[in-house]
GUKOLTI-313332 format. One record per atom (N, C-alpha, C): x, y, z. Coordinates in steps of 0.02 Angstrom, whole numbers, padded with zeros to 5 digits, always signed. Layout:
XYZ/...
This chain:
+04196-05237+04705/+04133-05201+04707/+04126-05160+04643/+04063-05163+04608/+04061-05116+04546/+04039-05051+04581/+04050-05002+04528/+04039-04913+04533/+03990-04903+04562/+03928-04933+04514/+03875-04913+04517/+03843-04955+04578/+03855-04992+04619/+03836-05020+04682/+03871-04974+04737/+03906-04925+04737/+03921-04896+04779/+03886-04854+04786/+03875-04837+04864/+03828-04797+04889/+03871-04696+04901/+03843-04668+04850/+03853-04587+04851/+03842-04566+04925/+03906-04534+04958/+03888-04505+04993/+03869-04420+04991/+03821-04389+05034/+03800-04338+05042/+03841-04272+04999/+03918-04281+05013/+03949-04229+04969/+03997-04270+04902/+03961-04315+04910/+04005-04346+04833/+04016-04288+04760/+04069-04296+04742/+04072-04255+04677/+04016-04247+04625/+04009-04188+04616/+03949-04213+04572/+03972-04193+04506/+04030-04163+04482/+04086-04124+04439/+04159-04163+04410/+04158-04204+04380/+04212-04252+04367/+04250-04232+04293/+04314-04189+04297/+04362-04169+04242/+04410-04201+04243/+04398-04232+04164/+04472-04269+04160/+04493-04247+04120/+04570-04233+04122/+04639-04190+04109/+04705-04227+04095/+04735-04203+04028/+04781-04243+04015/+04802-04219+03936/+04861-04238+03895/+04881-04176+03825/+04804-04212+03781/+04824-04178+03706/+04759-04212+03667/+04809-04266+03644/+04738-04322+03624/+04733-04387+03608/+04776-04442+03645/+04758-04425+03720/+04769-04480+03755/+04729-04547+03814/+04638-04509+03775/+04605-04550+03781/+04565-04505+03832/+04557-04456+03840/+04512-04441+03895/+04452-04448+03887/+04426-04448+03820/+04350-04435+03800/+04345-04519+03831/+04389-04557+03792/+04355-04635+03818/+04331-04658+03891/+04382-04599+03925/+04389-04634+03996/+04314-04609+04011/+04309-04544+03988/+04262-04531+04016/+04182-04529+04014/+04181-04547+03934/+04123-04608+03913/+04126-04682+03951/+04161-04704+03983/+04170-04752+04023/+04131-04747+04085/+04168-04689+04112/+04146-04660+04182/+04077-04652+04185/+04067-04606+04127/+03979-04585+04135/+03921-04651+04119/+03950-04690+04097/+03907-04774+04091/+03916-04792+04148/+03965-04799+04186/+03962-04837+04244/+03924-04798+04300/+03918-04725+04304/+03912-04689+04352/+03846-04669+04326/+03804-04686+04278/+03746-04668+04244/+03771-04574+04242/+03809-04546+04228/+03821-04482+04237/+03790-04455+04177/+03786-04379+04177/+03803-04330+04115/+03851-04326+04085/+03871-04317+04014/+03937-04311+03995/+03928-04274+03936/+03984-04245+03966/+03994-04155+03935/+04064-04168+03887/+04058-04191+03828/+04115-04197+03788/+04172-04122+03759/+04241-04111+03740/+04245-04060+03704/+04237-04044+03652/+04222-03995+03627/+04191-03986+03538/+04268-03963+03499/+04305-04044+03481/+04359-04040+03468/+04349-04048+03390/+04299-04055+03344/+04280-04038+03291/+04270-03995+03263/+04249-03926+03315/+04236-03861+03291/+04300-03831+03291/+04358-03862+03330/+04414-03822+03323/+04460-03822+03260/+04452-03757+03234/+04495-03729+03161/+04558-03739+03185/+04589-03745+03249/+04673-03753+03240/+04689-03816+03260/+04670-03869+03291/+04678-03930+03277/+04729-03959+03214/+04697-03979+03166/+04726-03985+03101/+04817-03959+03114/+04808-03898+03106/+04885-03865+03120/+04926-03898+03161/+04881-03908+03227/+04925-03936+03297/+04961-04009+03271/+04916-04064+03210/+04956-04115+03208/+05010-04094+03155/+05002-04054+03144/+05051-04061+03057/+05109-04023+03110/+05108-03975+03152/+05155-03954+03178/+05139-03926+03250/+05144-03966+03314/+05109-03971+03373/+05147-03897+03414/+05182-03900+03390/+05237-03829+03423/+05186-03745+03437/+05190-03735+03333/+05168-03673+03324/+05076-03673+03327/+05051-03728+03350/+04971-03727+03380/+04970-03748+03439/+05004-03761+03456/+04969-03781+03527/+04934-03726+03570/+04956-03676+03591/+04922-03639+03615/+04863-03619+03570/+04836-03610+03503/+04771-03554+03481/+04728-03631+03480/+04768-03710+03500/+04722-03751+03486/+04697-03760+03558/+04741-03754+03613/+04709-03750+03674/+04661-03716+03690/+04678-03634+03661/+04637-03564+03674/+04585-03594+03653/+04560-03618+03608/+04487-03642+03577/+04474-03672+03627/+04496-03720+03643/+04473-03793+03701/+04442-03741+03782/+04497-03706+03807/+04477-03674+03850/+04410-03610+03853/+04412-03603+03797/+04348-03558+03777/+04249-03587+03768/+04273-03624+03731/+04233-03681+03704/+04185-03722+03778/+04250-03736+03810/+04228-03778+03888/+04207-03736+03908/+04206-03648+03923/+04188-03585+03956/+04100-03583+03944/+04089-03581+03874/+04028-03568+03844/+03982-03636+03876/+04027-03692+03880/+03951-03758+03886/+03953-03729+03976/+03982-03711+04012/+03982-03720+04057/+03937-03665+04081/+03935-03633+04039/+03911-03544+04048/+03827-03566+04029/+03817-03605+03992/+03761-03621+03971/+03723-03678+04010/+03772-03705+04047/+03709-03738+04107/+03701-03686+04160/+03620-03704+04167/+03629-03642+04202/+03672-03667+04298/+03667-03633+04352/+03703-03632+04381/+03692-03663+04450/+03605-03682+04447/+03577-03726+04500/+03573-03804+04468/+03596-03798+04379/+03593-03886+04355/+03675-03904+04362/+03711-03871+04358/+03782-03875+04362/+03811-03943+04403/+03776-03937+04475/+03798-04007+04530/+03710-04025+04545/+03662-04018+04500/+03609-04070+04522/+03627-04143+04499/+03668-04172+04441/+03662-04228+04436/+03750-04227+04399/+03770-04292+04417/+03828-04289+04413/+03848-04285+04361/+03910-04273+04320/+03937-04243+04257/+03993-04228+04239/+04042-04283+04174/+04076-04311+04173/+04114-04278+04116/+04166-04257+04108/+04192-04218+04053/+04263-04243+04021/+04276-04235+03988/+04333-04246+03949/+04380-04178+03946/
């Protein structure tokens, strides 16, 4: 049976986070997901992050100020839908 022939029930998710270290494909999965599921998709703004860069040359002494960005970053888009569009239509994140 494909995705999108399945019938949503009444409390189906309408909030779909996918989780996992960086660059192990989550954005794909979840450009995947949101085609199949006709969803929203809420990517991370892993471009704007200034400590990135650092994290590959040496994943140790960034990982955390490159996460802190990631976790902040996801705070603001989330802060910015407002809070009755949040679960009107489903929405797919990386």
């Amino acid at each position: 049976m494909v995705v999108s022939q399945l019938k949503k029930p009444a409390n189906a998710s309408r909030y779909i986070a996918i989780e996992g270290p960086i660059g192990v494909g989550k954005t794909a999965l979840a450009r995947r997901l949101a085609d199949s599921l006709s969803a929203d998709l809420v990517l991370e703004e892993f471009d704007e992050n200034p400590f990135l860069e650092r994290f590959y040359r040496d994943g140790r002494s960034a990982a955390l100020p490159a996460q802190m960005f990631f976790l902040f970053a996801r705070a603001r888009q989330i802060e910015q839908m407002r809070q009755s569009d949040l679960f009107s239509s489903v929405r797919i994140s990386d």
